[in-house]
C-alpha positions in Angstrom: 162.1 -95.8 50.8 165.1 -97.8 50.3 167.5 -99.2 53.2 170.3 -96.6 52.0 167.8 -93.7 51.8 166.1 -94.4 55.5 170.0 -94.6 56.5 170.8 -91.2 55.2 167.4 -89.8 56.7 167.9 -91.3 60.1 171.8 -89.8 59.9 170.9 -86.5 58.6 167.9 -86.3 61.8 171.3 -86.8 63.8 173.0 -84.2 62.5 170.1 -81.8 62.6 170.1 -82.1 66.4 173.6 -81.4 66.0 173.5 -78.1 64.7 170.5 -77.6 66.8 172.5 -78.2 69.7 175.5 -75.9 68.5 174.2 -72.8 66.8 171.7 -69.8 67.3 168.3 -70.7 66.1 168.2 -67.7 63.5 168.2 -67.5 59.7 171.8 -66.8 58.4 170.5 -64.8 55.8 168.4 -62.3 57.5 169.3 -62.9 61.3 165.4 -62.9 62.0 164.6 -65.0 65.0 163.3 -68.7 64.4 161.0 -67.8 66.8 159.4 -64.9 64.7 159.8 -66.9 61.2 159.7 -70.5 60.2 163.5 -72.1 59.9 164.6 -74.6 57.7 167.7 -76.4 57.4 169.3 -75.3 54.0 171.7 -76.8 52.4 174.0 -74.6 50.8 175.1 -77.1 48.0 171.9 -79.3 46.6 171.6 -82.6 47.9 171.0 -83.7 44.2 173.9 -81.9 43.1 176.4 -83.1 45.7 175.2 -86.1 47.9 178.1 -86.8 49.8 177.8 -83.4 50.9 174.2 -84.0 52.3 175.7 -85.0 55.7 178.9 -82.2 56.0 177.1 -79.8 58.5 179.1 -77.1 56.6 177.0 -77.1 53.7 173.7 -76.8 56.0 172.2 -73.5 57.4 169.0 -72.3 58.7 167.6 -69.8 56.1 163.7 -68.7 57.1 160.9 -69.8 54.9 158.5 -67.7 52.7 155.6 -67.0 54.3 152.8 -64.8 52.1 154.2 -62.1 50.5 157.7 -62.4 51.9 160.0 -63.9 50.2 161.8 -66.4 52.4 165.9 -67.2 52.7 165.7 -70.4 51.8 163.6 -69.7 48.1 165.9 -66.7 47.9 169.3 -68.9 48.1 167.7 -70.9 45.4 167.4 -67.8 42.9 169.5 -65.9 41.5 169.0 -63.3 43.9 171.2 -64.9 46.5 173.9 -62.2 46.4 171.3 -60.2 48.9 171.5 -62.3 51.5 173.8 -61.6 54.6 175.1 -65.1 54.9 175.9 -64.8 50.8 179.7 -64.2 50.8 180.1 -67.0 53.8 178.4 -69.7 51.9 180.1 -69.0 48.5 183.5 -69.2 50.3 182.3 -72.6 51.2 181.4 -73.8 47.9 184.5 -72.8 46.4 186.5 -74.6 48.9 184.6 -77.5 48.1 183.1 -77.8 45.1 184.7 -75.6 42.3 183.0 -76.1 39.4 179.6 -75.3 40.8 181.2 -72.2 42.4 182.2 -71.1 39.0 178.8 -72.3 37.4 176.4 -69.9 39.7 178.5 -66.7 39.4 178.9 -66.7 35.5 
């Protein structure tokens, strides 16, 4: 791992205790607990899409993971499915706010 890459992985531990420290430990995109479904952080905008976004606490969320037949949050956000999720119409005000292009690029 490169200098710059531990640099951004030490920062981005920092700001994961951050949110940690500020929010309710639930999925945004189903509201189950993270203590009855594995959480990860999700970022709303790739990281390879938008890496000076991969620190901006706004464009990270905890969206539950899949576990057998469930589909989690987090593969769901990923799909094209995304419009299902609670936390859908939140996140895409975000992105368009921010990032425009990509905005218009998942909803054609």
């Amino acid at each position: 791992m490169s200098k710059k890459q531990d640099k951004i992985k030490r920062e981005l531990v920092k700001v994961y205790i951050e949110i940690a420290n500020e929010r309710l430990f639930i999925c945004t995109g189903c509201r189950r607990s993270g203590h009855n479904v594995s959480l990860s952080h999700s970022h709303i905008i790739p990281r390879s899409r938008r890496a000076d976004l991969v620190l901006d606490k706004n464009n990270i969320t905890y969206h539950c993971l899949s576990m057998g037949e469930r589909k989690g949050c987090h593969d769901i956000w990923e799909s094209r499915n995304r419009e299902s999720l609670l936390d859908y119409f939140n996140n895409m005000e975000y992105i368009k706010s921010v990032d425009e292009e990509y905005y218009y690029l998942i909803t054609l």
